[in-house]
gemmi code that builds the backbone of each chain (N, CA, C; Angstrom):
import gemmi

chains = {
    "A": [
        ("UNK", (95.334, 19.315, -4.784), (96.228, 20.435, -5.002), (97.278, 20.109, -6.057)),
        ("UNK", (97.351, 18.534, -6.083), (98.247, 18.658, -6.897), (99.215, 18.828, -8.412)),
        ("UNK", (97.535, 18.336, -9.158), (97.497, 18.806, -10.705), (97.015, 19.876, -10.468)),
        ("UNK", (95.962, 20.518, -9.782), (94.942, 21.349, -10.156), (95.794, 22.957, -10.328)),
        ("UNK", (97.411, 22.647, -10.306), (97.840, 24.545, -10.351), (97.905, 24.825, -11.493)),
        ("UNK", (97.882, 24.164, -12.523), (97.909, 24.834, -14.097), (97.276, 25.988, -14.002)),
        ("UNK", (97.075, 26.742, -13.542), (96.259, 27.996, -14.217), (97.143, 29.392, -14.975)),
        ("UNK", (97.319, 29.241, -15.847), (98.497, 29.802, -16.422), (99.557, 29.344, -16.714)),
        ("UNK", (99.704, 28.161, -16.766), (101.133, 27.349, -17.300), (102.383, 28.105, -17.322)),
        ("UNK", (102.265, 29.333, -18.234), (103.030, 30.383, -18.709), (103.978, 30.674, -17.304)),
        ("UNK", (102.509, 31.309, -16.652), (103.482, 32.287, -15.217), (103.694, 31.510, -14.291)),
        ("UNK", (103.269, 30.120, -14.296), (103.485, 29.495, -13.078), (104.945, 28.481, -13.385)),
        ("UNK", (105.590, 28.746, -14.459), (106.753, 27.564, -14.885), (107.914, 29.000, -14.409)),
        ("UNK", (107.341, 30.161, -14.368), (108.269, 31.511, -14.752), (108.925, 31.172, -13.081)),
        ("UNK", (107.816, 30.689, -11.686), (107.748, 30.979, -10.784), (108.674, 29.511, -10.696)),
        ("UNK", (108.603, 28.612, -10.848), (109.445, 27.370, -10.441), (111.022, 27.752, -11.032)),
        ("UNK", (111.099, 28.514, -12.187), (112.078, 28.773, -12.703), (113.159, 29.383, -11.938)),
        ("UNK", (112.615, 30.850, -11.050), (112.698, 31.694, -10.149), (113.511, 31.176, -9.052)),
        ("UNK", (112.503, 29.449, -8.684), (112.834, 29.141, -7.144), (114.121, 28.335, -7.750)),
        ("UNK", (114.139, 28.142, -8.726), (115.241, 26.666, -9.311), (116.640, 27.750, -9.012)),
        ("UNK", (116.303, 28.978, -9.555), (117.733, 29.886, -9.869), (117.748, 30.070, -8.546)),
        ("UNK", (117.007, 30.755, -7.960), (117.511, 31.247, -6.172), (118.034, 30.174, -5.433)),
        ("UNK", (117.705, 28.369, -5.434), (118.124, 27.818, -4.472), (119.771, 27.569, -5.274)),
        ("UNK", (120.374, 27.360, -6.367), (120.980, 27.374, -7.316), (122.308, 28.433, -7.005)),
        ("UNK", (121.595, 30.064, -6.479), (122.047, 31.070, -6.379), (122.702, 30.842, -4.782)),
        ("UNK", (122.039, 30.223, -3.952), (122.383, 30.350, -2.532), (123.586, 29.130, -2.731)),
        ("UNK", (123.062, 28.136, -3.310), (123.950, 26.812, -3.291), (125.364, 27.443, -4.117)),
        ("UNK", (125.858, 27.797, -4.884), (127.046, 28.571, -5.319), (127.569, 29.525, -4.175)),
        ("UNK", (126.461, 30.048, -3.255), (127.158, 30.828, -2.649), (127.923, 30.400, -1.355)),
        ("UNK", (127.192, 29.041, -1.217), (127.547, 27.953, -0.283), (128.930, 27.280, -0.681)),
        ("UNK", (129.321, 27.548, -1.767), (129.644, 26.658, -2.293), (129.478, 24.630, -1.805)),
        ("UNK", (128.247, 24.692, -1.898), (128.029, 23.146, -2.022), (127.620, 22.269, -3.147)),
        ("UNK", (127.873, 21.541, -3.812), (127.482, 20.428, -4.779), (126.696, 20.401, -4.521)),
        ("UNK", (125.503, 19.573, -5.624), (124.346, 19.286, -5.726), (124.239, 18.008, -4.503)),
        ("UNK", (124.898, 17.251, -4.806), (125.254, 16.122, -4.058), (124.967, 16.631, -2.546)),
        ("UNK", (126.006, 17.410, -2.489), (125.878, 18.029, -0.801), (125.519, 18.579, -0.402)),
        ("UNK", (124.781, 19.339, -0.950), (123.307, 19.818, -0.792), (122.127, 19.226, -0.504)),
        ("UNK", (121.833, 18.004, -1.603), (121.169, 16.651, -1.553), (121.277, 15.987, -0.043)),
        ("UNK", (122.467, 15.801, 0.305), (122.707, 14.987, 1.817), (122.626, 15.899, 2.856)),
        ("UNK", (122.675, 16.960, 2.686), (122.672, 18.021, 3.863), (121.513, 18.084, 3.853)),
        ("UNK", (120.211, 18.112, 3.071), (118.690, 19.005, 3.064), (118.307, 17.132, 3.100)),
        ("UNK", (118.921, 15.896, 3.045), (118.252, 15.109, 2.942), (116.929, 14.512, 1.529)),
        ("UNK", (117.626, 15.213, 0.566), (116.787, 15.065, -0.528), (117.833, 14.627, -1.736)),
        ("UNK", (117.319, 13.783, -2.470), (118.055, 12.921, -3.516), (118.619, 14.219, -4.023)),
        ("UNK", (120.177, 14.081, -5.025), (120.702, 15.045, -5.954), (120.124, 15.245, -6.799)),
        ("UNK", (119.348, 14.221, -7.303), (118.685, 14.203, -8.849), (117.521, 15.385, -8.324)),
        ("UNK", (117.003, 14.886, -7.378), (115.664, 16.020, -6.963), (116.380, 17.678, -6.901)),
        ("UNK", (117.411, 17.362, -6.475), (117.837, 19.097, -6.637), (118.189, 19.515, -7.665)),
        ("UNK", (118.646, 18.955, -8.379), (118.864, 18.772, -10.056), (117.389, 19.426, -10.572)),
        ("UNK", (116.803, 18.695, -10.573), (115.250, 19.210, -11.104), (114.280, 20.474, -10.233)),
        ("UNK", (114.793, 20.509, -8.882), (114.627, 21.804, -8.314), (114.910, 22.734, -9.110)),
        ("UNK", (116.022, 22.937, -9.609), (116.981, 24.072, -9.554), (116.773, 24.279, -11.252)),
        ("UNK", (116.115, 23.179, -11.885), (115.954, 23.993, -13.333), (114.603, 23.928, -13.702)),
        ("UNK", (113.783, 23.933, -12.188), (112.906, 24.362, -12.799), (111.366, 23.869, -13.116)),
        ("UNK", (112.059, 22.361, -12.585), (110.846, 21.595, -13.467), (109.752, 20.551, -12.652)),
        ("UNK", (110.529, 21.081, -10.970), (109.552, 20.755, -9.918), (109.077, 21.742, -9.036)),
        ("UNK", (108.099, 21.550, -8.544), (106.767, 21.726, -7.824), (107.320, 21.645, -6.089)),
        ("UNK", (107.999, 21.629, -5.688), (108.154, 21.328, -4.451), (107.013, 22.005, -3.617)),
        ("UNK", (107.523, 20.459, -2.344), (106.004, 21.152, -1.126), (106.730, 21.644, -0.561)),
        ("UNK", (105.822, 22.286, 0.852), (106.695, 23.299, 1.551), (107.522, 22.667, 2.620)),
        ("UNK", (107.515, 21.523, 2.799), (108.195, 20.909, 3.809), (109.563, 20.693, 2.817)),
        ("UNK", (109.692, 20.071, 1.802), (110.644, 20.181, 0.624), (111.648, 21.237, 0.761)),
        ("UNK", (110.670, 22.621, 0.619), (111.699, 24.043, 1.114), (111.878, 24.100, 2.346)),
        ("UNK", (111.692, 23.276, 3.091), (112.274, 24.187, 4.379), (113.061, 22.815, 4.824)),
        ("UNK", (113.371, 21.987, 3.810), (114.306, 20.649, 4.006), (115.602, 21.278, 3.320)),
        ("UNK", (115.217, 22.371, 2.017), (115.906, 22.826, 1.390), (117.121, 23.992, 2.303)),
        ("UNK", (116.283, 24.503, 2.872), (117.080, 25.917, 3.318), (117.453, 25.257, 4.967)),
        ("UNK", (117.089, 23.907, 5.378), (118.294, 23.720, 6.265), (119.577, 23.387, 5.332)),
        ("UNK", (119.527, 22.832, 3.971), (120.766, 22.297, 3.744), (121.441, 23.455, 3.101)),
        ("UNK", (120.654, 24.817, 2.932), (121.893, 25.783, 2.306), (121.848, 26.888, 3.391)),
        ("UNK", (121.492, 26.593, 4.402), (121.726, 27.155, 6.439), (120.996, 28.601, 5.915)),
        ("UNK", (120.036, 28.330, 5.323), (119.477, 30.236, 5.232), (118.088, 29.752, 5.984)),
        ("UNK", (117.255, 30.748, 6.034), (115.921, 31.212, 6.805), (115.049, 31.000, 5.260)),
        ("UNK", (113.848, 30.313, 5.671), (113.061, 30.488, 4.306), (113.008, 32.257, 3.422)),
        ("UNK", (112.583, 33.097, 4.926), (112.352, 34.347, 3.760), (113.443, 34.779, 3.064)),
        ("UNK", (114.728, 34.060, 3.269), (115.878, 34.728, 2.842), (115.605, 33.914, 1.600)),
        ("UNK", (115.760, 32.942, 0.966), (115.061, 31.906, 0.096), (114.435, 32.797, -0.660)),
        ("UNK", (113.153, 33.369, -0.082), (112.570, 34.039, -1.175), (112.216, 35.455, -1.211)),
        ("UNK", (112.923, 36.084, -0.340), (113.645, 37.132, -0.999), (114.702, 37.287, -2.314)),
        ("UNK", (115.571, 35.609, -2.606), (116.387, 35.865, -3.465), (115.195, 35.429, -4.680)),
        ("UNK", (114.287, 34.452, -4.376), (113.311, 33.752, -5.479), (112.521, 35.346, -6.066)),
        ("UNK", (112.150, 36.398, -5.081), (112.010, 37.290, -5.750), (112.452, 37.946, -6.613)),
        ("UNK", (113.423, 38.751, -6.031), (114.534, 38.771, -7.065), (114.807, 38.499, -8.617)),
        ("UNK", (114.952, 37.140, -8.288), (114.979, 36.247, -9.468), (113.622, 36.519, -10.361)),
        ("UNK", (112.808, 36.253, -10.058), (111.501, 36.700, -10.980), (111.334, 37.875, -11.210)),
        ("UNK", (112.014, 38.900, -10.470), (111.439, 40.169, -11.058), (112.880, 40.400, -12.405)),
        ("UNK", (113.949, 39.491, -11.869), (114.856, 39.986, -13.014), (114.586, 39.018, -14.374)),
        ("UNK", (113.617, 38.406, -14.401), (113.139, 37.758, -15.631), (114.179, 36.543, -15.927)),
        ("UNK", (113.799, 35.759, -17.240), (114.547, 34.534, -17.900), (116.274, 34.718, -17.915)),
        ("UNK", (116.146, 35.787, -18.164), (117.612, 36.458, -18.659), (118.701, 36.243, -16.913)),
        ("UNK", (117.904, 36.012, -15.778), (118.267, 36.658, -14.877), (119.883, 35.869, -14.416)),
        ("UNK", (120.025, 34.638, -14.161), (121.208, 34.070, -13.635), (122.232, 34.639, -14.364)),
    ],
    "B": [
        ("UNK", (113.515, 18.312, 10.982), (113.438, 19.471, 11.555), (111.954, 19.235, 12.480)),
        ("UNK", (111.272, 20.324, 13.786), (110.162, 20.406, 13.562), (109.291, 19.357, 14.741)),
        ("UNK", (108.550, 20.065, 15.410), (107.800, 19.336, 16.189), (106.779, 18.781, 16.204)),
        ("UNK", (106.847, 17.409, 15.953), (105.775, 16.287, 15.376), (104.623, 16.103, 16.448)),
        ("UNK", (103.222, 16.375, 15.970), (102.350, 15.938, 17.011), (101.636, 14.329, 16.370)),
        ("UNK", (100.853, 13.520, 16.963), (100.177, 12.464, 17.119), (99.022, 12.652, 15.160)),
        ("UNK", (99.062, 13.778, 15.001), (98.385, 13.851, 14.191), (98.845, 14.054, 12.740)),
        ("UNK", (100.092, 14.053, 12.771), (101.437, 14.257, 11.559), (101.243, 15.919, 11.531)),
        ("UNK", (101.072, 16.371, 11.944), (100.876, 18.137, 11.810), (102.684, 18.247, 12.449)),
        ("UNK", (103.301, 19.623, 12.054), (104.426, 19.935, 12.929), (104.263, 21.161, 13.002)),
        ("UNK", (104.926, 21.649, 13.758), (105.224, 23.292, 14.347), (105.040, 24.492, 12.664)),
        ("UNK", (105.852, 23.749, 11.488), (105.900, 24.578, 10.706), (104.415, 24.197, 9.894)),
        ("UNK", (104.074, 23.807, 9.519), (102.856, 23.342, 8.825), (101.940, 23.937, 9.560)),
        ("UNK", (101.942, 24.086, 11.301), (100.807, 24.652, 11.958), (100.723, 26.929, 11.196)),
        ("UNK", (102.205, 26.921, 11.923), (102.623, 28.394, 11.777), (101.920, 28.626, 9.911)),
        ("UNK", (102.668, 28.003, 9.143), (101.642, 28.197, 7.844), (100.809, 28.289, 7.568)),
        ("UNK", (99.773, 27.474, 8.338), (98.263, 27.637, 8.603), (97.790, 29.093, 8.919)),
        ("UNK", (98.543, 29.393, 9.728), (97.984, 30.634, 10.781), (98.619, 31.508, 10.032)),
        ("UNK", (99.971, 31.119, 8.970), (100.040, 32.484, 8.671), (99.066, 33.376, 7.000)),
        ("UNK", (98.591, 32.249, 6.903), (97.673, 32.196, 5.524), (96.277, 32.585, 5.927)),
        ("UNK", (95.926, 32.044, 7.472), (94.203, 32.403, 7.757), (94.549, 33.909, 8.173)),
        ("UNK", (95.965, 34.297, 8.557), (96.022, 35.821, 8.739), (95.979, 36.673, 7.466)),
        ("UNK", (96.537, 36.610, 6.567), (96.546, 37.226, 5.568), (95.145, 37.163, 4.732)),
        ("UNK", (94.655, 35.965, 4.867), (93.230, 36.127, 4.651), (92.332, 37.225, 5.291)),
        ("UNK", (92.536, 37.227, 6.984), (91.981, 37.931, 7.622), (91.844, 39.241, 7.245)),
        ("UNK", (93.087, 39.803, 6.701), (93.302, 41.279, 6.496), (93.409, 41.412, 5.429)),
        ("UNK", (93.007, 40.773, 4.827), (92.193, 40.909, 2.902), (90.908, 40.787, 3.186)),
        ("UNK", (90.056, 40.982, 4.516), (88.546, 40.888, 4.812), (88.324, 40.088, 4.894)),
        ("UNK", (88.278, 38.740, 5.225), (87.715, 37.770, 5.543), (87.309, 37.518, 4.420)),
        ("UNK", (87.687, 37.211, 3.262), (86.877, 36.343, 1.897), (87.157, 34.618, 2.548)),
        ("UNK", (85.472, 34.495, 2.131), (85.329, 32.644, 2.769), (86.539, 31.952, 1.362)),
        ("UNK", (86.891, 31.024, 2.483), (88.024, 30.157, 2.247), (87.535, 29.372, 0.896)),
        ("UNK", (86.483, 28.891, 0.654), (86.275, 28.505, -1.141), (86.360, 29.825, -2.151)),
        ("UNK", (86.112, 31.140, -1.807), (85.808, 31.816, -2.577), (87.730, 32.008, -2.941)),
        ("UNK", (88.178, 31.861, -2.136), (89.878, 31.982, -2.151), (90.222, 30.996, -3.202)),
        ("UNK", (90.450, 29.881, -2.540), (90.190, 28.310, -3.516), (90.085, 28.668, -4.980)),
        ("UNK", (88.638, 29.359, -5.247), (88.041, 29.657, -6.234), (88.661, 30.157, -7.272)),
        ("UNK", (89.702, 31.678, -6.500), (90.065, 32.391, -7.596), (91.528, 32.114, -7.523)),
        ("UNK", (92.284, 31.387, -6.815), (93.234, 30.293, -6.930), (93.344, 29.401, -7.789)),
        ("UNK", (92.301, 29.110, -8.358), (92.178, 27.794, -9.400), (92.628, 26.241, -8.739)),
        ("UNK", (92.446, 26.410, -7.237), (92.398, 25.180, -6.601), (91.241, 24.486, -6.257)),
        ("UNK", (91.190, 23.151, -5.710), (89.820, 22.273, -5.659), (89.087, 23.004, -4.171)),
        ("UNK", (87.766, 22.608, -4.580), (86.969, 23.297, -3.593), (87.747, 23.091, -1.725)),
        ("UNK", (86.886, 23.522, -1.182), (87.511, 23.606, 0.014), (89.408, 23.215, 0.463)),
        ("UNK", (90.122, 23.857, -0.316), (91.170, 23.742, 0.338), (92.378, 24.110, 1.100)),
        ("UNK", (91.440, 25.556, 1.715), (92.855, 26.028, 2.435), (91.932, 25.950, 4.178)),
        ("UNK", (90.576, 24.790, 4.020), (90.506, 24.511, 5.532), (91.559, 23.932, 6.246)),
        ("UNK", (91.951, 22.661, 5.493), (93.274, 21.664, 5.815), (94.255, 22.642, 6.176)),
        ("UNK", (94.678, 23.234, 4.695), (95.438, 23.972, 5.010), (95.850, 24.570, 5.999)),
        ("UNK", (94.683, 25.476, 6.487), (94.991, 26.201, 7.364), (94.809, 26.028, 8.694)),
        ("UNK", (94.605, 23.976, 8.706), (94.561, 23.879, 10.215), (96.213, 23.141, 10.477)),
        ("UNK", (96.781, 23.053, 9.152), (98.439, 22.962, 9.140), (98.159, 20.770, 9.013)),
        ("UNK", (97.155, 20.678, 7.789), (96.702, 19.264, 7.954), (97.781, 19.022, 7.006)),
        ("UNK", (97.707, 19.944, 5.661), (98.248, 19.323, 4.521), (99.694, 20.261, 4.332)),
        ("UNK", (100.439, 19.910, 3.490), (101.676, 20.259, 2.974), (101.610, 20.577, 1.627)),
        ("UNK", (101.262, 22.058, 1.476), (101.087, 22.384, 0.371), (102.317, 22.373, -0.499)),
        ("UNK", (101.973, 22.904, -2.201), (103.355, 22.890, -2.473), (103.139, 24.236, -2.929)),
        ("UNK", (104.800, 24.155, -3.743), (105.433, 25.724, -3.559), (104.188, 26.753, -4.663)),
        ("UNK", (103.778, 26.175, -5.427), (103.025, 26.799, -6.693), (101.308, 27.098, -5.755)),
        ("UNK", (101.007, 26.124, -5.265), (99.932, 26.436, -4.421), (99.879, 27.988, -3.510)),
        ("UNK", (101.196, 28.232, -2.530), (101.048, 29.021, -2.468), (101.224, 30.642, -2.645)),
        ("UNK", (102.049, 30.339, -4.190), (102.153, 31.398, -4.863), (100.805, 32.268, -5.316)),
        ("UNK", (100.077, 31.151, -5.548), (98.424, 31.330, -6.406), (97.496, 31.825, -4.795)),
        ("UNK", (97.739, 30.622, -3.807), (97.000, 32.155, -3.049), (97.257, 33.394, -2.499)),
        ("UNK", (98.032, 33.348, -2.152), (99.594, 34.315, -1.904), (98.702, 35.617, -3.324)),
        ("UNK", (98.626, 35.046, -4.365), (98.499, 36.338, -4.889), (96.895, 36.499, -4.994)),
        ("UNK", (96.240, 35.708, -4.922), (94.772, 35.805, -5.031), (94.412, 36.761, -3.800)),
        ("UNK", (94.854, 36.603, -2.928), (94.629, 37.841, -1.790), (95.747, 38.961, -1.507)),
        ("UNK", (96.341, 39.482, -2.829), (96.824, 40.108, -3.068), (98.551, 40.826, -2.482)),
        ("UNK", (98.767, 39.565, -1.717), (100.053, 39.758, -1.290), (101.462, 38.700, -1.810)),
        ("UNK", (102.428, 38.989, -1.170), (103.320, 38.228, -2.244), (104.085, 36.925, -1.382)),
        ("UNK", (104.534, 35.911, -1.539), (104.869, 34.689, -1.094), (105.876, 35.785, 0.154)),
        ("UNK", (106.810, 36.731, -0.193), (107.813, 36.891, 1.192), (106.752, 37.405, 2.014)),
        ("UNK", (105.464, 37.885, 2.020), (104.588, 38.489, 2.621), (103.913, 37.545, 3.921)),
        ("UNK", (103.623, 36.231, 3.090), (103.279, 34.968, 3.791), (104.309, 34.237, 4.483)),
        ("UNK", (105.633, 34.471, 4.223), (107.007, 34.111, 4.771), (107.106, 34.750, 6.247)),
        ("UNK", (107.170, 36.111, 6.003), (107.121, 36.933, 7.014), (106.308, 36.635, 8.330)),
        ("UNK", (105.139, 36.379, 7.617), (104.296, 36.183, 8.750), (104.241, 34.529, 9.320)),
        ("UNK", (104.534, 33.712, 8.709), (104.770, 32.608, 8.991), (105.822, 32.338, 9.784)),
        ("UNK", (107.076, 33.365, 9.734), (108.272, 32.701, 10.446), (107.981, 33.893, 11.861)),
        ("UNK", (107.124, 34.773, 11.593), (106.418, 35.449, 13.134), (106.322, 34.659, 14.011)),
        ("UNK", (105.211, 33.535, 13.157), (103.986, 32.988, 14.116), (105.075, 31.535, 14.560)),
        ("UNK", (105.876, 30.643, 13.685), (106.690, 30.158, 13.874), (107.782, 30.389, 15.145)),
        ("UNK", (108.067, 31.371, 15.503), (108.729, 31.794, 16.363), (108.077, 31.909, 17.546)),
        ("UNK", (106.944, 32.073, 17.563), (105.324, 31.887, 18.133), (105.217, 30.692, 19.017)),
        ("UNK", (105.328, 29.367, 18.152), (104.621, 28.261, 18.354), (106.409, 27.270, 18.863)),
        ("UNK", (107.585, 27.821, 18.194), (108.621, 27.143, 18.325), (110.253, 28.673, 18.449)),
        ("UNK", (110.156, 28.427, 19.811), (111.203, 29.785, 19.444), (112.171, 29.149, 19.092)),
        ("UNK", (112.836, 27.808, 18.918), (113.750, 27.269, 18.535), (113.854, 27.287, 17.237)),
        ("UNK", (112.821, 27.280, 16.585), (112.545, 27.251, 14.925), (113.905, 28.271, 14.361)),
        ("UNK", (113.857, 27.936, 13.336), (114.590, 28.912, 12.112), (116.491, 28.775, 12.466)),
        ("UNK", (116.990, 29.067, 11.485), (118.256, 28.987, 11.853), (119.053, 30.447, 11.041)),
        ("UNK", (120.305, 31.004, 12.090), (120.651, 32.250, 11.259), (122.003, 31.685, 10.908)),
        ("UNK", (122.290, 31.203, 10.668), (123.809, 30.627, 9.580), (124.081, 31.916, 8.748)),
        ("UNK", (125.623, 32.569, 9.330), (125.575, 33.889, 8.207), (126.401, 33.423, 7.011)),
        ("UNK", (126.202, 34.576, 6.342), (126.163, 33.947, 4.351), (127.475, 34.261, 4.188)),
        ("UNK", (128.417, 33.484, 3.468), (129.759, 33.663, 2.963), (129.628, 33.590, 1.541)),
        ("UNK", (130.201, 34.806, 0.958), (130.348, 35.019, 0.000), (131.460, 35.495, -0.235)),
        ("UNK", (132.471, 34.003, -0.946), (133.874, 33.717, -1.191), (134.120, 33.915, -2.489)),
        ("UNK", (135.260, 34.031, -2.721), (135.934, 34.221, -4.124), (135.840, 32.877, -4.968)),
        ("UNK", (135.784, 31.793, -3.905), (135.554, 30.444, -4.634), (134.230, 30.135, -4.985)),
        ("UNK", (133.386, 30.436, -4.327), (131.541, 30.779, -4.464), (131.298, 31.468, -6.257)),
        ("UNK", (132.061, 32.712, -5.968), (131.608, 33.678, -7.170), (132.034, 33.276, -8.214)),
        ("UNK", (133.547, 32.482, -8.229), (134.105, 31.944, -9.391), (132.935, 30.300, -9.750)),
        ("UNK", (132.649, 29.423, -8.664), (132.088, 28.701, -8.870), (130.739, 29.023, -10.085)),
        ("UNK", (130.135, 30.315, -9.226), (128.591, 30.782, -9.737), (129.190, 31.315, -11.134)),
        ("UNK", (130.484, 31.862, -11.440), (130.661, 32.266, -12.667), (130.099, 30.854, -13.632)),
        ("UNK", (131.097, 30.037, -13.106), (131.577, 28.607, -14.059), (129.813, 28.032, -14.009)),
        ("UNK", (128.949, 28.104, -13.567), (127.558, 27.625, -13.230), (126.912, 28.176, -14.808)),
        ("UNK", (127.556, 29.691, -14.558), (126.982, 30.500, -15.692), (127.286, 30.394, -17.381)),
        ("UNK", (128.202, 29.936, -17.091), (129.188, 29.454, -18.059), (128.497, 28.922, -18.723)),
        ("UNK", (128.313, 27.299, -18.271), (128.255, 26.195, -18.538), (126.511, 26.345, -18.906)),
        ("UNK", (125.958, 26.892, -18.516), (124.333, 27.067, -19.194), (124.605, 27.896, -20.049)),
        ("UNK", (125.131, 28.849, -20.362), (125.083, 29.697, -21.532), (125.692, 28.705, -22.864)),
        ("UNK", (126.780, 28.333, -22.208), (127.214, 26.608, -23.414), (126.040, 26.328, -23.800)),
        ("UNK", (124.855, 25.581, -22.723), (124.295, 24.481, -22.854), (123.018, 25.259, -24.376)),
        ("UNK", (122.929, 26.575, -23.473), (121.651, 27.099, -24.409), (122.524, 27.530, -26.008)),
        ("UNK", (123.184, 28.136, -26.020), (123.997, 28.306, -27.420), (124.097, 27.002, -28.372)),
        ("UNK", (124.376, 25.574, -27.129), (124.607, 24.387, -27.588), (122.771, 24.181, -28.645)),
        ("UNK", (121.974, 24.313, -28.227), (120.300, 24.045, -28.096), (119.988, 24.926, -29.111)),
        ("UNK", (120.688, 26.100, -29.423), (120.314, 27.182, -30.616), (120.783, 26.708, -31.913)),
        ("UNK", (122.337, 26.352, -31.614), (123.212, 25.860, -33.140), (121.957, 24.289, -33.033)),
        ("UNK", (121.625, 23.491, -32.390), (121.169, 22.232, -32.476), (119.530, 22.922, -33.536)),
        ("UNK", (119.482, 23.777, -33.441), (117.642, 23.961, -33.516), (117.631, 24.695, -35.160)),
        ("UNK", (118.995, 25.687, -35.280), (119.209, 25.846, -36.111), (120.005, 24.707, -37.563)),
        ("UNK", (120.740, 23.948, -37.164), (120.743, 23.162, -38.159), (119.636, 21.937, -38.445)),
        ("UNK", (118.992, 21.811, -37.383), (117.713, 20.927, -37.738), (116.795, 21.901, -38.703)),
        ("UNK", (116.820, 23.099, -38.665), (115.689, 23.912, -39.457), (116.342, 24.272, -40.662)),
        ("UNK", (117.709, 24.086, -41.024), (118.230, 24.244, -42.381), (117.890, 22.769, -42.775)),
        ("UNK", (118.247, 21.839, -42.002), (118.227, 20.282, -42.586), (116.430, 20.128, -43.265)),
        ("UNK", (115.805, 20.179, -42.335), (114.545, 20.324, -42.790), (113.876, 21.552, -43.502)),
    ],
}
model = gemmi.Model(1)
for chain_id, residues in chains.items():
    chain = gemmi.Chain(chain_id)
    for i, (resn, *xyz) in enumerate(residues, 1):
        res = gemmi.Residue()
        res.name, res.seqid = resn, gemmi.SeqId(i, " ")
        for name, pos in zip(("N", "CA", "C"), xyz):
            atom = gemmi.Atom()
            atom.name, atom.element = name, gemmi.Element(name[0])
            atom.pos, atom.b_iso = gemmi.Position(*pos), 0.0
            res.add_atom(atom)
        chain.add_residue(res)
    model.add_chain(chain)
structure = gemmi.Structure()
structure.add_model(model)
structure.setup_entities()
């Protein structure tokens, strides 16, 4: 599973982009640091760093390590990740 | 988080399973390679999946998520059903504060990337006069 998602490069970087801004979007609304975000969800800062712009792949245990540390429900997560993709590049 | 069995499977990985062989279900039963297939994933892989073996990642199940024509909150939905199902303890409702220090923060967030990309335009543009 884990090289094999290229299929579209294009729309599938649009979709990490999406999740980078929504967890990004909740974490501001948290107001928590990357940092404390990082120690709350139990995942390095640097990894949320690269969450959040975009340029990782997270598994699903990842997100739901994620949305204990910004106290939301996954679908709330991606309800905002929707969002975010339907409002395009421009969107944050 | 999550209730660990003998087999590394947990409560949420199971509920994912079940909530993906459902949505399959009611897209007609298309066999699980033919899914795979038009996923652009390796042969047989949403058996694991969907016995909650493996831990997919987030792009995986965007691609099947849409190959059977529904959308990731679609598979959410039904996952945190069946989740509630298998673990009523699961999920947490923490309500959302949205502070004046939040919005000013998310301003300054905004800020500071619009810098960064303006920074990346003047950079791209004097490399293309230089050259």
């Amino acid at each position: 599973m884990h090289g094999k998602d290229r299929c579209g490069t294009r729309d599938i970087s649009r979709e990490q982009t999406a999740l980078g801004r929504a967890v990004r979007e909740i974490r501001a609304r948290r107001c928590l640091s990357q940092e404390e975000l990082g120690s709350d969800a139990r995942i390095h800062r640097n990894y949320v760093g690269s969450i959040e712009r975009g340029e990782m792949n997270p598994t699903f245990r990842t997100l739901l390590k994620l949305t204990v540390g910004l106290r939301v429900k996954l679908s709330d997560l991606i309800v905002i990740y929707e969002r975010q993709l339907a409002d395009g590049p421009q969107g944050l | 988080m999550g209730l660990k069995d003998s087999d590394g499977q947990t409560a949420e990985l199971v509920a994912l399973g079940k909530a993906v062989r459902r949505l399959r279900e009611r897209h007609g039963w298309v066999p699980q390679n033919a899914v795979c297939f038009d996923a652009g994933l390796g042969d047989g892989y949403p058996g694991p999946l969907e016995l909650g073996r493996t831990n997919p990642r987030f792009l995986t199940l965007v691609a099947i998520t849409r190959t059977l024509g529904f959308t990731l909150g679609d598979l959410i939905a039904v996952y945190e059903h069946k989740l509630a199902g298998i673990d009523p303890h699961a999920g947490h409702d923490a309500p959302v504060c949205p502070t004046p220090e939040a919005l000013a923060h998310l301003h300054e967030l905004n800020t500071e990337w619009a810098e960064l990309q303006a920074r990346a335009l003047r950079r791209r543009l004097l490399r293309r006069r230089v050259g």
